[in-house]
C-alpha positions as CSV (number, residue, x, y, z in Angstrom):
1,X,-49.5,-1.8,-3.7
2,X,-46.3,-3.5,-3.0
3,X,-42.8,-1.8,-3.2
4,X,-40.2,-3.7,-5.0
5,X,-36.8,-2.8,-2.8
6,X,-33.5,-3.6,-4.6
7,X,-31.0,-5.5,-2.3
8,X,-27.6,-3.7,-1.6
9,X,-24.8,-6.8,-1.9
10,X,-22.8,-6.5,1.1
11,X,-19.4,-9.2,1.6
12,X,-18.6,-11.4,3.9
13,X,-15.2,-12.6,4.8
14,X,-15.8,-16.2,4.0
15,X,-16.7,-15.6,0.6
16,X,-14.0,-13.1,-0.1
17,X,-11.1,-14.7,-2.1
18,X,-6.9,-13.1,-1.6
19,X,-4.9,-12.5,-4.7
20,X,-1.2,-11.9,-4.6
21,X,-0.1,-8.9,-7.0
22,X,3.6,-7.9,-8.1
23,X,4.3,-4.8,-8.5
24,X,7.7,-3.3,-10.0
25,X,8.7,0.3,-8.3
26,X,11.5,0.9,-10.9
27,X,11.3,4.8,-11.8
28,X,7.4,4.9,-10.7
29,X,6.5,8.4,-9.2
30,X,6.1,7.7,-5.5
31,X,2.6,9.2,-5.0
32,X,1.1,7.4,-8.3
33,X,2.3,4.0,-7.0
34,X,1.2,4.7,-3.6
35,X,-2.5,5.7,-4.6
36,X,-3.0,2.6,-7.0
37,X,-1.4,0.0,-4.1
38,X,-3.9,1.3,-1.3
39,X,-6.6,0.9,-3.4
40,X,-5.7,-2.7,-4.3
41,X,-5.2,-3.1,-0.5
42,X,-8.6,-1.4,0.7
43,X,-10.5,-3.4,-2.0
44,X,-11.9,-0.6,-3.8
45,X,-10.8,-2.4,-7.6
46,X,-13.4,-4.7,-6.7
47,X,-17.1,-5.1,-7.5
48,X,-17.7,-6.6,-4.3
49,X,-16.2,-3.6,-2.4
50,X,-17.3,-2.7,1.2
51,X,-16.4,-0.6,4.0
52,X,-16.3,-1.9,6.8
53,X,-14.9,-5.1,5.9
54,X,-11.1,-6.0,4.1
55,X,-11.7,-6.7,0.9
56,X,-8.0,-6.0,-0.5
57,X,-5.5,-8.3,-1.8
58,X,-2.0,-8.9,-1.3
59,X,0.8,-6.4,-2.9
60,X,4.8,-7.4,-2.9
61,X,6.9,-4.4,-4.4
62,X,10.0,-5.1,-5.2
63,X,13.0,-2.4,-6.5
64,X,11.8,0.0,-3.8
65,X,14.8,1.5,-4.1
66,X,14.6,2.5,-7.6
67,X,11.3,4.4,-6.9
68,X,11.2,8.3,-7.8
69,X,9.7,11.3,-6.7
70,X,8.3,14.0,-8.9
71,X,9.3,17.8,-8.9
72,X,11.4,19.2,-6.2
73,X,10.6,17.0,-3.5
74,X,13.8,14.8,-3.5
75,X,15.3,17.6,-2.0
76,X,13.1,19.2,-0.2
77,X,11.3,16.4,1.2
78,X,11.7,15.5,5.1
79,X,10.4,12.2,7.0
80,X,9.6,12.7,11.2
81,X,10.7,10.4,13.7
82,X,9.3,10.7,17.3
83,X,11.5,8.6,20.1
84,X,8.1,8.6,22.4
85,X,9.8,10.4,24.9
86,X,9.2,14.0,23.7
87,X,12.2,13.8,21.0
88,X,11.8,14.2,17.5
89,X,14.5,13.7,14.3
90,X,14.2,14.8,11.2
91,X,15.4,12.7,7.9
92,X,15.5,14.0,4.7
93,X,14.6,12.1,1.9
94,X,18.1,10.6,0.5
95,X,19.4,9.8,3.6
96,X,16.0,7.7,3.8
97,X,16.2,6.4,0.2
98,X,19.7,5.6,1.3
99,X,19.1,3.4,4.4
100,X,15.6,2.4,4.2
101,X,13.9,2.6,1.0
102,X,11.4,0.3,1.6
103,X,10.1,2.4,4.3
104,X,9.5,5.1,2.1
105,X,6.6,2.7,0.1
106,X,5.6,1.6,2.9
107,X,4.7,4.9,4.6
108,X,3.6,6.5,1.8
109,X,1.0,3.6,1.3
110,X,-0.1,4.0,5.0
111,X,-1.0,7.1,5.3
112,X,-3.4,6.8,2.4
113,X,-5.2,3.5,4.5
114,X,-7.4,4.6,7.2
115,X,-6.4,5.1,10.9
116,X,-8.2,2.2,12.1
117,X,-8.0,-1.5,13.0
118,X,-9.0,-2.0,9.9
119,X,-6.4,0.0,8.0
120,X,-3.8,-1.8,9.9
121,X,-5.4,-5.4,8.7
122,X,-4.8,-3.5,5.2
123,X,-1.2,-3.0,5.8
124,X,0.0,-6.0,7.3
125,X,-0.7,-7.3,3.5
126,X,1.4,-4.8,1.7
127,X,5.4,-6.9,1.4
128,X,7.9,-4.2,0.2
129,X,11.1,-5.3,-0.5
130,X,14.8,-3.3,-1.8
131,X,15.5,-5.6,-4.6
132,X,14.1,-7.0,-7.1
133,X,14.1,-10.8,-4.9
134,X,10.9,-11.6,-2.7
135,X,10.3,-14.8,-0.5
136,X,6.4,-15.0,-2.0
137,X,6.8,-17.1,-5.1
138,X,4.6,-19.9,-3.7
139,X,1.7,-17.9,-3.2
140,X,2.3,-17.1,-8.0
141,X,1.5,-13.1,-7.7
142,X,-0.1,-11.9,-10.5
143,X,2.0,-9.0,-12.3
144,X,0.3,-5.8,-11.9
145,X,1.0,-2.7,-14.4
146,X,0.9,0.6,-12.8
């Protein structure tokens, strides 16, 4: 009696093809964004998905300074800074939004990757600019609605 074992697909690299994707932060809620560009960077909207190897495309956000946050948090809402020689600074969220705004995408996409080499592959491909101009036109991204 033979048993018939169905084959579990697994990807390799060199069969794995990058897209570029565009994605628009005007008045998106921060955590909403964040969620659906980490899974475009981990791969997961693929059929072809698996773990232990990048399967994620590319993701430029531009107008990351028009990105909002939902319920109280714009005021309430503190990033930490550590200077690596036990000192640590607090900034709130507007001063943030007001000198580095694409920090705050960026971030908040990173800590949803995992804490691995891998999940630093994933980030290197997430491009988040101010305004709405990015130097990525050659590569055509796709617009992506969020």
């Amino acid at each position: 009696m033979a048993v018939k074992l169905t084959k579990t697909y697994l990807a390799k690299p060199k069969d794995l093809k990058k897209q570029w994707f565009l994605v628009d932060a005007t008045d998106k809620i921060l955590g909403r964004l964040s969620t659906r560009i980490a899974m475009i960077l981990m791969g997961k909207h693929k059929p072809t998905y698996t773990a232990h190897i990048d399967t994620g495309d590319f993701v430029i956000v531009i107008n990351a300074e028009k990105v909002k946050v939902s319920g109280n948090k714009a005021l309430t809402k503190n990033y930490q800074s550590y200077s690596g020689y036990g000192g640590k600074r607090v900034i709130p969220y507007e001063v943030m939004k007001a000198k580095h705004p694409d920090r705050i995408v960026s971030e908040a996409v990173r800590r949803m990757l995992p804490r691995t080499k891998l999940g630093k592959n994933m980030v290197s491909k997430l491009k988040v600019y101010r305004g709405p101009n990015h130097p990525h036109a050659s590569q055509k991204p796709e617009v992506l609605k969020i």
